[in-house]
C-alpha positions as CSV (number, residue, x, y, z in Angstrom):
1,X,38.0,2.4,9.6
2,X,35.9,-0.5,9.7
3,X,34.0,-2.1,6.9
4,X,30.7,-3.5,9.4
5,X,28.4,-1.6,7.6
6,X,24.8,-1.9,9.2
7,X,22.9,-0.8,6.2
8,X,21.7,-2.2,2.9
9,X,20.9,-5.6,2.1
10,X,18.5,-7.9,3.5
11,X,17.6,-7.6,7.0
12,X,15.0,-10.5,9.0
13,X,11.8,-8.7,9.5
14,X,12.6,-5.8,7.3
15,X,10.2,-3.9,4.5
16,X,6.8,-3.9,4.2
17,X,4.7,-6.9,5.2
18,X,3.2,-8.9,2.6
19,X,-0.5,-9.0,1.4
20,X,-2.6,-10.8,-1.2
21,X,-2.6,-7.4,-2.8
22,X,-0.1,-7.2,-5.3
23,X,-1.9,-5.3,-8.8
24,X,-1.5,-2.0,-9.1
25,X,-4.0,0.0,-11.0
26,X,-4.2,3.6,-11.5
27,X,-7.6,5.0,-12.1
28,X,-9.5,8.6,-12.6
29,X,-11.6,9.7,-10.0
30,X,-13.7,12.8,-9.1
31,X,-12.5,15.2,-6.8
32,X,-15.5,14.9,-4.6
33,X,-14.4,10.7,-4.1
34,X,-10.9,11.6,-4.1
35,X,-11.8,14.1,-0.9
36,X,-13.5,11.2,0.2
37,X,-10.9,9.0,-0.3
38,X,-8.5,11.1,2.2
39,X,-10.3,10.6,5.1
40,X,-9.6,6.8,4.6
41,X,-6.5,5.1,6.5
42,X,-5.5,2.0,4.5
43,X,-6.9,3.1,0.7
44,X,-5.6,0.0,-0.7
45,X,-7.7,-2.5,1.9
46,X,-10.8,-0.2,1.6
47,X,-10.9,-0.2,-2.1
48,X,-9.9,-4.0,-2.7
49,X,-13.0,-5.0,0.0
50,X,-15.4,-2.1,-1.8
51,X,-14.7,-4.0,-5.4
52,X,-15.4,-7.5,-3.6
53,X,-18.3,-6.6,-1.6
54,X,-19.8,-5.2,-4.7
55,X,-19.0,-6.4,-8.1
């Protein structure tokens, strides 16, 4: 038996790639925004440019 395991540890190129997003917040919403909300690929981008483009 060999010991080359191929998993674990840190791989080059591996995870998630990184953003400038890195708060999470957890917040209440209705169920006709959270309906909404579903039909929206990338949640995270599309809330973080809504709260720029309008606060």
């Amino acid at each position: 038996m060999s010991n080359d395991k191929n998993w674990g540890g840190y791989r080059e190129g591996g995870g998630r790639p990184a953003t400038d997003r890195n708060v999470a917040v957890t917040v209440r919403i209705s169920q006709e925004a959270a309906d909404k909300l579903k039909t929206v690929k990338n949640k995270s981008e599309f809330i973080d440019r809504i709260i720029k483009e309008n606060v």
